[in-house]
C-alpha positions in Angstrom: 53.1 -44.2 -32.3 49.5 -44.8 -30.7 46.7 -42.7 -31.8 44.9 -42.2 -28.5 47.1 -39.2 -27.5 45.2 -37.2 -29.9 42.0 -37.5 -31.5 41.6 -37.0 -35.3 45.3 -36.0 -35.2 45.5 -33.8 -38.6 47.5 -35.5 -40.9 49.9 -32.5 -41.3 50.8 -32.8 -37.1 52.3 -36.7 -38.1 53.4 -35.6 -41.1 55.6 -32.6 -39.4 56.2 -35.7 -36.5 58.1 -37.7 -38.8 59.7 -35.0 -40.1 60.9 -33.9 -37.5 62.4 -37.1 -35.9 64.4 -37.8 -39.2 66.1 -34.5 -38.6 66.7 -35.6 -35.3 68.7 -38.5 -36.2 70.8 -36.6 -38.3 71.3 -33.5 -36.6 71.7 -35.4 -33.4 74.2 -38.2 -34.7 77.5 -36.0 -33.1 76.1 -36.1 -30.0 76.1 -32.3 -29.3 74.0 -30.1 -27.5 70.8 -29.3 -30.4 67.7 -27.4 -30.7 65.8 -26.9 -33.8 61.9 -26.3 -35.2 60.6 -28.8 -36.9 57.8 -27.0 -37.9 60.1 -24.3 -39.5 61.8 -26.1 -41.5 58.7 -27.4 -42.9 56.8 -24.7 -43.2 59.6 -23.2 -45.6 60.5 -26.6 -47.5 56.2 -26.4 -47.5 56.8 -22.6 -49.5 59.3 -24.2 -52.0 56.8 -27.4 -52.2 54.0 -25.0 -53.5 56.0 -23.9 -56.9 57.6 -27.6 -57.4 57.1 -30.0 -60.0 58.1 -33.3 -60.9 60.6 -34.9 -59.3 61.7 -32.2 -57.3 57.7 -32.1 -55.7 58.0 -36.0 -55.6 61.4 -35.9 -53.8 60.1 -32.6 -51.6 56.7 -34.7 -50.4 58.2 -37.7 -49.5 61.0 -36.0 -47.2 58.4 -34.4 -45.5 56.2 -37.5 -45.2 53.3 -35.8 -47.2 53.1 -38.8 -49.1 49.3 -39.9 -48.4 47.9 -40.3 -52.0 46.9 -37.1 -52.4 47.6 -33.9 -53.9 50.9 -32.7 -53.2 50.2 -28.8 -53.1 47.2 -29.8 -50.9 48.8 -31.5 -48.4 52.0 -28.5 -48.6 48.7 -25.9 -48.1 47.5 -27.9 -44.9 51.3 -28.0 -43.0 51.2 -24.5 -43.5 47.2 -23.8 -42.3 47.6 -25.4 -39.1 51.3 -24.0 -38.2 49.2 -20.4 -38.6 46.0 -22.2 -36.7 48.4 -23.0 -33.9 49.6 -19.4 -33.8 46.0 -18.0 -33.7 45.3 -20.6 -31.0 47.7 -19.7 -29.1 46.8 -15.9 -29.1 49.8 -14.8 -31.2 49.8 -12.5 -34.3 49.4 -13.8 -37.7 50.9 -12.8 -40.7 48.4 -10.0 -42.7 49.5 -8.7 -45.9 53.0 -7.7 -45.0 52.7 -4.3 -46.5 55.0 -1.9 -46.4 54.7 1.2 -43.2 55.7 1.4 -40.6 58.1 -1.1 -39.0 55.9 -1.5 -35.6 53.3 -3.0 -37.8 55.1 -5.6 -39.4 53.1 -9.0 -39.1 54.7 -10.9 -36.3 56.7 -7.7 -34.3 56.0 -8.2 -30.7 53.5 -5.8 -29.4 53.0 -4.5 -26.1 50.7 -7.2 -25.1 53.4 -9.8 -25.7 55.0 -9.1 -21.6 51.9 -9.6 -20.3 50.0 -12.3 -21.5 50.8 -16.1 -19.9 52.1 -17.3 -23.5 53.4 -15.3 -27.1 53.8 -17.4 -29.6 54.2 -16.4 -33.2 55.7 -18.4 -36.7 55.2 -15.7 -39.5 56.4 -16.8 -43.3 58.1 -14.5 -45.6 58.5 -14.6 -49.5 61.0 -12.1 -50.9 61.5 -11.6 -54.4 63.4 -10.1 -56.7 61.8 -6.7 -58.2 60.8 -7.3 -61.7 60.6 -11.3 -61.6 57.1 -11.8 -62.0 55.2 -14.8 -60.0 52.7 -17.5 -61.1 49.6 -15.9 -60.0 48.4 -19.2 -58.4 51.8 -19.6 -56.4 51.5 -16.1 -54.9 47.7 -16.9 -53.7 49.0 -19.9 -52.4 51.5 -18.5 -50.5 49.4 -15.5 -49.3 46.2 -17.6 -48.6 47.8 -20.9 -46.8 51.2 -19.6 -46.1 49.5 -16.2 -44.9 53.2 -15.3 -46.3 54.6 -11.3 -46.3 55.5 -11.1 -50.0 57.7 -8.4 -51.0 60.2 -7.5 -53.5 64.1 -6.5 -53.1 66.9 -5.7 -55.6 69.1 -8.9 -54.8 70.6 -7.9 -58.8 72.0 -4.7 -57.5 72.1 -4.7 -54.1 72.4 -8.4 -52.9 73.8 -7.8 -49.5 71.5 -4.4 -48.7 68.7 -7.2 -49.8 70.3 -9.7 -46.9 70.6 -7.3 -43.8 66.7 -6.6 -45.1 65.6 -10.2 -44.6 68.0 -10.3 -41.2 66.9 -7.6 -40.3 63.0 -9.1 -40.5 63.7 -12.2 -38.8 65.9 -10.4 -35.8 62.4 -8.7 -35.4 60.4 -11.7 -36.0 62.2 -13.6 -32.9 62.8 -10.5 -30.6 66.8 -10.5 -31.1 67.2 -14.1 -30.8 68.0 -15.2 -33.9 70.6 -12.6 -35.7 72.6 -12.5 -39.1 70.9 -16.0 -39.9 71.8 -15.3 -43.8 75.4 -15.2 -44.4 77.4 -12.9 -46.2 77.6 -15.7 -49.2 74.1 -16.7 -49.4 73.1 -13.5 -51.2 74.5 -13.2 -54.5 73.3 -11.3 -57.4 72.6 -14.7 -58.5 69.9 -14.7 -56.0 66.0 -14.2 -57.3 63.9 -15.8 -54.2 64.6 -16.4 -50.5 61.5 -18.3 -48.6 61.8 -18.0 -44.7 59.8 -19.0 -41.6 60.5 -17.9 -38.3 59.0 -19.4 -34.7 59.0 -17.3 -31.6 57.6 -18.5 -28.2 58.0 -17.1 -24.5 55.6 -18.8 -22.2 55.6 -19.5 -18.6 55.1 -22.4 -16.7 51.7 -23.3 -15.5 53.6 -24.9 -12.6 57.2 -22.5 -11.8 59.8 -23.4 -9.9 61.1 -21.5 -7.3 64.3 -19.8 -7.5 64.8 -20.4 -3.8 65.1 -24.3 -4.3 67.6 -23.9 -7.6 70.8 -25.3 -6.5 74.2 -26.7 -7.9 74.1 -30.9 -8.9 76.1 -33.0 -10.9 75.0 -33.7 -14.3 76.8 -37.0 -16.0 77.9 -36.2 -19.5 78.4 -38.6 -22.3 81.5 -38.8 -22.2 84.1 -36.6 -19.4 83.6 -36.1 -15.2 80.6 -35.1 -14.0 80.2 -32.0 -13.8 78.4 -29.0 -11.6 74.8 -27.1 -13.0 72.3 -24.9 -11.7 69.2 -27.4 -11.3 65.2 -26.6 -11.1 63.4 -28.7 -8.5 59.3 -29.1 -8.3 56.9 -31.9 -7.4 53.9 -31.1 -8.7 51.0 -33.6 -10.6 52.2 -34.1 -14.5 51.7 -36.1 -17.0 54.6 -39.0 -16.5 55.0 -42.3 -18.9 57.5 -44.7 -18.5 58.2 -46.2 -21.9 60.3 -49.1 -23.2 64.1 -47.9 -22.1 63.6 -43.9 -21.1 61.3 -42.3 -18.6 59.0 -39.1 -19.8 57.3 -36.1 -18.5 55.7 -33.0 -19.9 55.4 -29.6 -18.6 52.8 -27.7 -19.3 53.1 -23.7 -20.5 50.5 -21.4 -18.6 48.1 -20.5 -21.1 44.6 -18.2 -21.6 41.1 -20.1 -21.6 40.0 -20.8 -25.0 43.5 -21.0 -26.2 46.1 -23.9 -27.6 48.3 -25.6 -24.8 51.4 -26.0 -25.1 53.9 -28.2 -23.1 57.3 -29.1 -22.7 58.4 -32.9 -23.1 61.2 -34.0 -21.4 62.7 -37.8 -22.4 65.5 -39.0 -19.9 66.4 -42.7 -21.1 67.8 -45.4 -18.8 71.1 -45.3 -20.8 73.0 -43.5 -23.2 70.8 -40.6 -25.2 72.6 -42.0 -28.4 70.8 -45.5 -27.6 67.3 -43.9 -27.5 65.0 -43.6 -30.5 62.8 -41.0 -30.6 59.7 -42.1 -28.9 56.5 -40.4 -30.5 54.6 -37.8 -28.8 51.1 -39.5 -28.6 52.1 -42.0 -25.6 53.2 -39.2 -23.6 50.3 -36.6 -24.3 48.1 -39.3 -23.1 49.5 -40.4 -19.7 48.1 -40.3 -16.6 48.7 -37.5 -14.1 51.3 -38.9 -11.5 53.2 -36.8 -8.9 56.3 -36.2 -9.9 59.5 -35.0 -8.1 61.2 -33.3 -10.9 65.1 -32.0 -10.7 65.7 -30.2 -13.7 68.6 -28.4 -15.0 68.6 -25.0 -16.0 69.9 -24.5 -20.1 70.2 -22.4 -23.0 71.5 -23.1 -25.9 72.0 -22.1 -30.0 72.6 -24.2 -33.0 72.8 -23.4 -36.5 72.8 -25.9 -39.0 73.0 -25.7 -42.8 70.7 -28.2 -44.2 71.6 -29.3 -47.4 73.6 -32.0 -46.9 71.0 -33.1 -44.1 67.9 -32.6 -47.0 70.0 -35.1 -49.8 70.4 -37.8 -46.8 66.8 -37.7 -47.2 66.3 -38.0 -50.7 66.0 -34.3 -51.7 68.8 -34.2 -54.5 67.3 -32.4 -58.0 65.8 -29.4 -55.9 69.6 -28.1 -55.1 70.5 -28.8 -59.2 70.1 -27.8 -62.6 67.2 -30.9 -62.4 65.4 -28.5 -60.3 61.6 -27.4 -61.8 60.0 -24.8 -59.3 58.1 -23.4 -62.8 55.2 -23.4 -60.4 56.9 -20.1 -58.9 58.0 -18.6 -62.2 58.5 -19.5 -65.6 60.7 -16.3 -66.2 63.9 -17.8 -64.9 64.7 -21.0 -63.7 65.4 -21.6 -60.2 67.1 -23.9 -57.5 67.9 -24.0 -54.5 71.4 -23.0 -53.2 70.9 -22.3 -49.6 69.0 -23.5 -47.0 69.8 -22.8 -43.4 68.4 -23.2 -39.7 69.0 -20.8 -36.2 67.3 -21.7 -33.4 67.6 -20.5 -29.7 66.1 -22.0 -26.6 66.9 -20.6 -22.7 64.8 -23.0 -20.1 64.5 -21.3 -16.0 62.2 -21.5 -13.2 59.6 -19.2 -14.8 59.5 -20.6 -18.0 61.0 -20.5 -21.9 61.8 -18.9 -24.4 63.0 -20.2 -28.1 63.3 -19.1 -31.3 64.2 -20.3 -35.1 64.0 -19.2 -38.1 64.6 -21.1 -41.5 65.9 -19.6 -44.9 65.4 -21.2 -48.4 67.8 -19.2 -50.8 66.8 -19.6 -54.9 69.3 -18.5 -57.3 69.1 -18.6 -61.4 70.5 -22.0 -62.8 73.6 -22.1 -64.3 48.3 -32.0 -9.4 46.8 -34.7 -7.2 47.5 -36.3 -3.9 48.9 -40.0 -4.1 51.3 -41.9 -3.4 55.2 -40.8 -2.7 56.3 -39.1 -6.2 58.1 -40.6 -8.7 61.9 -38.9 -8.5 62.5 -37.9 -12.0 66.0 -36.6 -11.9 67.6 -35.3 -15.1 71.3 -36.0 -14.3 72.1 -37.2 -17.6 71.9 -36.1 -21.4 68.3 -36.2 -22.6 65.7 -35.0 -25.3 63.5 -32.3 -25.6 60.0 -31.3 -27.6 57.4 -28.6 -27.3 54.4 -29.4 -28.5 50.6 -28.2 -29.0 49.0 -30.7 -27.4 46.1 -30.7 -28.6 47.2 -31.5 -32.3 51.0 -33.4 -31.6 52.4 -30.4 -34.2 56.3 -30.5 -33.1 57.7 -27.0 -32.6 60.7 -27.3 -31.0 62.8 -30.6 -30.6 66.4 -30.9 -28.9 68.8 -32.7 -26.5 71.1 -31.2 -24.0 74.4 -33.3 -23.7 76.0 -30.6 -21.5 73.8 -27.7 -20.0 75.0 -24.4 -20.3 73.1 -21.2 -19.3 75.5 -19.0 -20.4 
């Protein structure tokens, strides 16, 4: 990865890079159709990171590449910073102080400006606790001041699941619908004392559409099976295009408001087989050249949920999710670890632009265009990978592949 994509890239942005690739590779290793938030997932590993100690912070800061030297709740406090700067940046709603009212003024609801403005993009953090359990005052400033976090208490003692269709019912509000029921009926026990959660909403258009008049039926080559039939987009229009060492790159920019953060679509077709590609970095392609480009692009939409465990220890997080666990930076009252941590996400691509969603749940329970020349045909017949970034800090918000588009 160069640096000359982005100047005085923060630290957190490669940090939440890196991250986000080494999910990649292990959500990606079946070969299925994918779409996850980096940036999720970190902010609420970033939550848990806050109230760790030990080994479990050690283990926690070296998973999420935080590892620089310095001080571990520092760097967790800058991840979560510029996630929220992003979101102010690009003109959505931060977090306030989550208190309790009415439901249409919940940090994070859409609001009637969402339909009309070129870009919404929100990523509000929750902390829900149970009533009674008191907090280490530092960890609840931290969490209020960096994480700009709703705090609020439930009754997961006496009322575990009523305490579960809460927090679904906060995220299903958070992501306008998209991401429902992402807390199972088994990840709320009495047992439970904490769940952390993030959830990402964007719907943005394209600062360069395609037109529904030139979407038509054309063969897309699986992995593995015939070819097969989809509903594809097709513009030329001046982008940013690189062609790297085995794969071929563009990025689409996201119509946005003066002032405000761009954001962009990266799309990686490789020459072969998408399981034979690694994950280029984002910096090559945020700083190429503006080239025409003839792009055919399929139409998609897609859902994964993955629980992220077993993905977390392949990374070296093991004494978080066991009785080694020290989170006494949260509470001293009770010991915690992790039992649960899960992803959603939700992505539908079309001529006018995107929408996608995730949301990410940490369960805690008590221990036991220019004129040129002709444009380059950029034809996405084949499986590929996908990123939405803000370009102008690299901070990865969605990443995915499509091995078989679907837009049902």
């Amino acid at each position: 990865m160069t640096e000359k994509g982005i100047a005085q890239r923060p630290q957190a942005a490669a940090a939440a890079d890196a991250f986000g690739v080494d999910l990649y590779r292990q959500l990606a290793a079946a070969g299925q159709d994918l779409v996850f938030s980096p940036s999720s997932v970190a902010a609420a590993l970033e939550l848990a990171l806050l109230g760790a100690r030990g080994s479990t912070a050690d283990q926690l800061v070296a998973a999420l590449h935080l590892d620089g030297g310095g001080d571990p709740a520092t760097a967790a406090e800058d991840g979560l910073r510029l996630l929220s700067g992003v979101v102010q940046s690009a003109g959505g709603a931060a977090p306030a102080d989550g208190g309790a009212g009415d439901p249409a003024s919940r940090p994070g609801r859409p609001t009637p400006a969402d339909s009309g403005t070129p870009a919404t993009f929100r990523a509000p953090n929750s902390l829900w606790l149970q009533a009674g359990l008191p907090l280490e005052a530092a960890y609840r400033d931290q969490v209020r001041d960096a994480g700009a976090a709703i705090v609020r208490e439930t009754d997961f003692r006496g009322a575990p699941q009523q305490a579960r269709a809460e927090i679904n019912d906060l995220i299903a509000d958070q992501t306008a619908g998209k991401i429902t029921n992402l807390l199972g009926a088994d990840a709320v026990t009495a047992d439970t004392r904490l769940v952390l959660a993030n959830a990402v909403y964007l719907k943005a258009r394209w600062a360069f559409p395609f037109a529904a008049s030139d979407t038509r039926d054309a063969p897309f080559h699986p992995a593995d099976g015939d070819p097969i039939r989809v509903p594809t987009m097709h513009r030329t229009a001046s982008l940013p295009y690189l062609r790297g060492d085995g794969y071929q790159a563009v990025l689409l920019p996201y119509k946005d408001q003066p002032g405000s953060t761009a954001l962009a679509m990266a799309i990686v077709l490789p020459d072969g087989p998408l399981t034979e590609l690694a994950p280029p970095g984002l910096d090559p392609l945020l700083a190429a050249e503006r080239q025409s480009v003839a792009l055919a692009l399929p139409k998609f939409r897609q859902r994964t949920r993955a629980p992220l465990i077993p993905v977390l220890r392949q990374l070296g997080v093991r004494d978080a999710f066991t009785d080694a666990a020290d989170f006494t930076g949260i509470t001293r009252a009770e010991r915690l670890l992790i039992n649960e941590v899960v992803h959603q996400a939700y992505i539908d691509v079309d001529e006018q632009g995107t929408e996608a969603a995730a949301a990410t749940a940490i369960g805690m329970r008590a221990m036991a265009i220019r004129r040129g020349p002709d444009p380059i045909p950029f034809t996405v017949d084949r499986p590929f990978l996908f990123a939405i970034t803000d370009t102008s800090t690299g901070l990865p918000l969605f990443l995915g592949q499509v091995a078989r588009p679907s837009t049902g």
